[in-house]
BALOBA-1460 file (C-alpha; in Angstrom, 3 decimals):
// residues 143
<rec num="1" residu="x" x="63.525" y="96.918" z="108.386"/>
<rec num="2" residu="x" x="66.579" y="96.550" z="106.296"/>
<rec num="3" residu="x" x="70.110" y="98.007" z="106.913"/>
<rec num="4" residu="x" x="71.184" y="100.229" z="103.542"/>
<rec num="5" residu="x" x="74.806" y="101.340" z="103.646"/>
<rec num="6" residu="x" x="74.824" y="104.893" z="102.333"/>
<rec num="7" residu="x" x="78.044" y="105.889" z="99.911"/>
<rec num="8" residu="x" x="78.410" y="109.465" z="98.690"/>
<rec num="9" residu="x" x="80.570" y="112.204" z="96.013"/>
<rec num="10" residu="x" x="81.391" y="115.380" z="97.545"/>
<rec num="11" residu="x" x="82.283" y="116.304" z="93.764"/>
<rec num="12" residu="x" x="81.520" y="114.503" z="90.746"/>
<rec num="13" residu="x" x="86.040" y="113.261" z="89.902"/>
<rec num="14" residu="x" x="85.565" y="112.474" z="93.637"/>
<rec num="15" residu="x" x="85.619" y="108.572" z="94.441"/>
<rec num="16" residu="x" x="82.541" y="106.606" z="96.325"/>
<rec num="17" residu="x" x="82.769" y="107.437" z="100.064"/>
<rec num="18" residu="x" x="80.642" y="105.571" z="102.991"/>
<rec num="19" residu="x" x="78.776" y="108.009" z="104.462"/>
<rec num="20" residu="x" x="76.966" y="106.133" z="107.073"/>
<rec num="21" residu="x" x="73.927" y="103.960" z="107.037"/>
<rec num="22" residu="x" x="69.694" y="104.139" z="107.308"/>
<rec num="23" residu="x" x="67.242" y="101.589" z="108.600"/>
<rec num="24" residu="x" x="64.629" y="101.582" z="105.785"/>
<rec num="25" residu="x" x="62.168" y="99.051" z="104.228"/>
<rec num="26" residu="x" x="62.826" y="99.647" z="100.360"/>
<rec num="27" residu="x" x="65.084" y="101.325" z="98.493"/>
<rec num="28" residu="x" x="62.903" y="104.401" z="97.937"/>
<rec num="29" residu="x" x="62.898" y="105.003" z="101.598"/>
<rec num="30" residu="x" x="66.431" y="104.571" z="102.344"/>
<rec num="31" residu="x" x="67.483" y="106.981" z="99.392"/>
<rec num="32" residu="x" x="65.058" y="109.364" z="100.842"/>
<rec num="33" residu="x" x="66.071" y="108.923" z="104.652"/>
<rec num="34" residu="x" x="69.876" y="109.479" z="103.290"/>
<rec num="35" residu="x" x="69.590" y="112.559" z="101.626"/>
<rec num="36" residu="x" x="67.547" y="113.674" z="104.871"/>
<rec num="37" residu="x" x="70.677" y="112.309" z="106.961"/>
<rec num="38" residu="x" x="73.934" y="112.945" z="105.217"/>
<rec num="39" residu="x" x="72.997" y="115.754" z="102.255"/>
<rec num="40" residu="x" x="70.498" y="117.949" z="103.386"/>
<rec num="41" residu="x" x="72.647" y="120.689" z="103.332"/>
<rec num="42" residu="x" x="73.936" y="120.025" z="100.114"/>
<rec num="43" residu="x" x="77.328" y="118.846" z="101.333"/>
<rec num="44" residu="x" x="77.691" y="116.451" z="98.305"/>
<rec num="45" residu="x" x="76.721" y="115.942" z="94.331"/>
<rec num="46" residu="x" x="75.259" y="112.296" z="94.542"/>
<rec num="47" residu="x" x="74.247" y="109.418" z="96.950"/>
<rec num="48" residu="x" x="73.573" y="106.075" z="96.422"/>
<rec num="49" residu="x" x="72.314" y="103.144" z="98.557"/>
<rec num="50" residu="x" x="72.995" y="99.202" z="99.014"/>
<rec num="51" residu="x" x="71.542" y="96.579" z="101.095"/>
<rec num="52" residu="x" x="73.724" y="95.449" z="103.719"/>
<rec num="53" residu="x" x="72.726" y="91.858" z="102.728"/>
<rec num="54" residu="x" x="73.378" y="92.574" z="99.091"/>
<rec num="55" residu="x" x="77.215" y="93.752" z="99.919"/>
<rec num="56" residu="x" x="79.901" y="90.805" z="99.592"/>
<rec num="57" residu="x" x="81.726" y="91.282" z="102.797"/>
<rec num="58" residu="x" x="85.543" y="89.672" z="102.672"/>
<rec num="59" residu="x" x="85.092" y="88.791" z="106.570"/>
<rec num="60" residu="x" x="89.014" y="87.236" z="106.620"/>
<rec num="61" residu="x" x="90.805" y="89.918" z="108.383"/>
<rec num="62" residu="x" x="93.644" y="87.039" z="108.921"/>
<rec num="63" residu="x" x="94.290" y="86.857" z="105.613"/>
<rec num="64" residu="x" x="94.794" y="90.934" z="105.534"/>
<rec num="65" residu="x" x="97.450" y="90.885" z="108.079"/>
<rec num="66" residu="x" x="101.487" y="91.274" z="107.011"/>
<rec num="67" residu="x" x="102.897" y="88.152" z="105.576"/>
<rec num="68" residu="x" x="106.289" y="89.718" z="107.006"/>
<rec num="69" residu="x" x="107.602" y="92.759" z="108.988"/>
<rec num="70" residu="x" x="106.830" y="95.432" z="107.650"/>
<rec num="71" residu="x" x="107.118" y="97.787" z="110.940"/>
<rec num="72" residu="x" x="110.032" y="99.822" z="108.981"/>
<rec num="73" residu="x" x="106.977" y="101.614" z="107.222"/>
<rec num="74" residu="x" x="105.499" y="102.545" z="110.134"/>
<rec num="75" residu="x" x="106.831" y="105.678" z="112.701"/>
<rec num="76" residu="x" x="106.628" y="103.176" z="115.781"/>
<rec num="77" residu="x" x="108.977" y="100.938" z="114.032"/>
<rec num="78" residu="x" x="111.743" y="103.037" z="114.911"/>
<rec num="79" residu="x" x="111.119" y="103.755" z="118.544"/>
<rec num="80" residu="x" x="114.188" y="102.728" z="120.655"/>
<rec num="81" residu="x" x="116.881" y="102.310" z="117.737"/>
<rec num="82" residu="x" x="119.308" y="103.410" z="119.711"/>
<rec num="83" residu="x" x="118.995" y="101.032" z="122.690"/>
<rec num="84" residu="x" x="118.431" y="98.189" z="119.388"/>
<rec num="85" residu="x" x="122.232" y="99.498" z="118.096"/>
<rec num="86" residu="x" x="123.705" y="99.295" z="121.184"/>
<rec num="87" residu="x" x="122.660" y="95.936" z="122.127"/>
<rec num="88" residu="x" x="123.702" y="94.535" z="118.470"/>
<rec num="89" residu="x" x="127.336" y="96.272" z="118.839"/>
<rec num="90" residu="x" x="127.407" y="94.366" z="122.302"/>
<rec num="91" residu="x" x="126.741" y="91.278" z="120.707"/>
<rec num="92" residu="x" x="128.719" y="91.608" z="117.796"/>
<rec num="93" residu="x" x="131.419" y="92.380" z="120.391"/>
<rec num="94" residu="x" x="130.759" y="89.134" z="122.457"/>
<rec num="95" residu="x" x="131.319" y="87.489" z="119.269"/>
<rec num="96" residu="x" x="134.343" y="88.889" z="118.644"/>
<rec num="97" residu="x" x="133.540" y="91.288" z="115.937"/>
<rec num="98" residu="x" x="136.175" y="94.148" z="115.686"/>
<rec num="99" residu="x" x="135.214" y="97.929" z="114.556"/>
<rec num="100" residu="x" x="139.356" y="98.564" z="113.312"/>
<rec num="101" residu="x" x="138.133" y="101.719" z="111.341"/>
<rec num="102" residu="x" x="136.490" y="104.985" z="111.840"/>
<rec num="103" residu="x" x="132.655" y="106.432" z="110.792"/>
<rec num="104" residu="x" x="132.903" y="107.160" z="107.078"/>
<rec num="105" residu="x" x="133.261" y="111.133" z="106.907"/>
<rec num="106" residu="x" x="129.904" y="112.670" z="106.762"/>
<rec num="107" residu="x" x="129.800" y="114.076" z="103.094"/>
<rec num="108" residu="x" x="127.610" y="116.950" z="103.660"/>
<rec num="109" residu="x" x="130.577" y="118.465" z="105.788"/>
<rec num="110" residu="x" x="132.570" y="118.562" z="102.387"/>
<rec num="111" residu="x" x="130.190" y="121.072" z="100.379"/>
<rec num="112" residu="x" x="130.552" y="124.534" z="101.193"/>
<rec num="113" residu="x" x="127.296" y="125.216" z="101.245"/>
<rec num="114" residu="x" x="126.368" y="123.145" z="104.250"/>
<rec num="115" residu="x" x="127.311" y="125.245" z="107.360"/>
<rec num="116" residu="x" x="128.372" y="123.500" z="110.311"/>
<rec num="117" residu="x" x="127.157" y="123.944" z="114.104"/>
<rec num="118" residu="x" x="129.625" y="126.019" z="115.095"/>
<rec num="119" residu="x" x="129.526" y="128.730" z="111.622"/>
<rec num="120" residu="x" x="132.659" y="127.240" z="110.319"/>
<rec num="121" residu="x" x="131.798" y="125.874" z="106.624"/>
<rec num="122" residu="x" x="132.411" y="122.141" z="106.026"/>
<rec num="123" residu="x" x="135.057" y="121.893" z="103.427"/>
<rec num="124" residu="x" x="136.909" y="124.196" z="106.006"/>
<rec num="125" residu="x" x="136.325" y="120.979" z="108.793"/>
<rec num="126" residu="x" x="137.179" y="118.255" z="106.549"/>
<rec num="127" residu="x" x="140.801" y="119.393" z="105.690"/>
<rec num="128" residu="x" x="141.619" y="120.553" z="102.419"/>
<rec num="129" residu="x" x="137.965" y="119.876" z="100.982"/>
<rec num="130" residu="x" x="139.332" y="116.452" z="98.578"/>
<rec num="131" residu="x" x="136.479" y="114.049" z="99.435"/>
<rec num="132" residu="x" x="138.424" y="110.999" z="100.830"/>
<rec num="133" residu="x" x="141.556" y="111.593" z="98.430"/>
<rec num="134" residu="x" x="143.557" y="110.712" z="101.508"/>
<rec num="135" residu="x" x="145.506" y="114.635" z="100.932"/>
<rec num="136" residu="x" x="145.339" y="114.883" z="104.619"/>
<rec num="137" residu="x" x="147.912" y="111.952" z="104.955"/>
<rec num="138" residu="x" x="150.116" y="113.334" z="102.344"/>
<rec num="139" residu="x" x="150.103" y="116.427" z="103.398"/>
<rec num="140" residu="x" x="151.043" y="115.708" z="107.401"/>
<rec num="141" residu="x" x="153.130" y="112.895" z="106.134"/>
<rec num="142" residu="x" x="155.676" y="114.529" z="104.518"/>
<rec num="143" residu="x" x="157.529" y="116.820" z="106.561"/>
């Protein structure tokens, strides 16, 4: 007996789904052993069957795999970014690399409408609420 791979709709926009697959010995047998196996209960609007042997199988999975690193799509790609940063800034400090200036200001904390931890409202954190005018400087410069 053949192998017939058995593909199904569960509504008629729906795309071509494998359901499973029958052991039959013509195709009038295998469609009637996979409506008895996979839509007996009326769980879908059509069926259809193919011979394993007729099915053009790729069979390269070497050629599917990532011509380059993609990990940065994928959630495990970001596991242990913090140990990753702190081992680059220790490296780029071996090398002689020099941080001379501060994290840029975190712009949310300028827009009032973004609260802060603590209630305060951001503009009220940042200083007088000019987004990197340099006011601050001016302001405790002066006097």
């Amino acid at each position: 007996m053949e192998r017939w791979e058995v593909f199904g709709k569960r509504t008629v926009d729906d795309p071509w789904t494998s359901v499973g697959a029958v052991h039959a010995p013509d195709d009038e047998m295998a469609l009637l052993l996979a409506k008895e196996a996979f839509f007996r209960h009326g769980e879908g609007v059509d069926f259809a069957v193919v011979r394993l042997a007729d099915m053009h199988i790729f069979g390269r999975p070497d050629l599917l795999a990532f011509a380059t690193d993609k990990s940065y799509k994928l959630q495990s790609g970001y596991t242990g970014m913090g140990d990753k940063r702190r081992a680059a800034a220790t490296r780029a400090q071996e090398a002689g690399a020099v941080v001379d200036r501060p994290r840029p200001v975190d712009k949310r904390a300028l827009n009032p409408s973004h609260r802060r931890r603590d209630g305060a409202a951001g503009s009220e954190a940042a200083g007088s609420g000019a987004a990197g005018s340099g006011a601050e400087a001016v302001e405790g410069g002066g006097g």
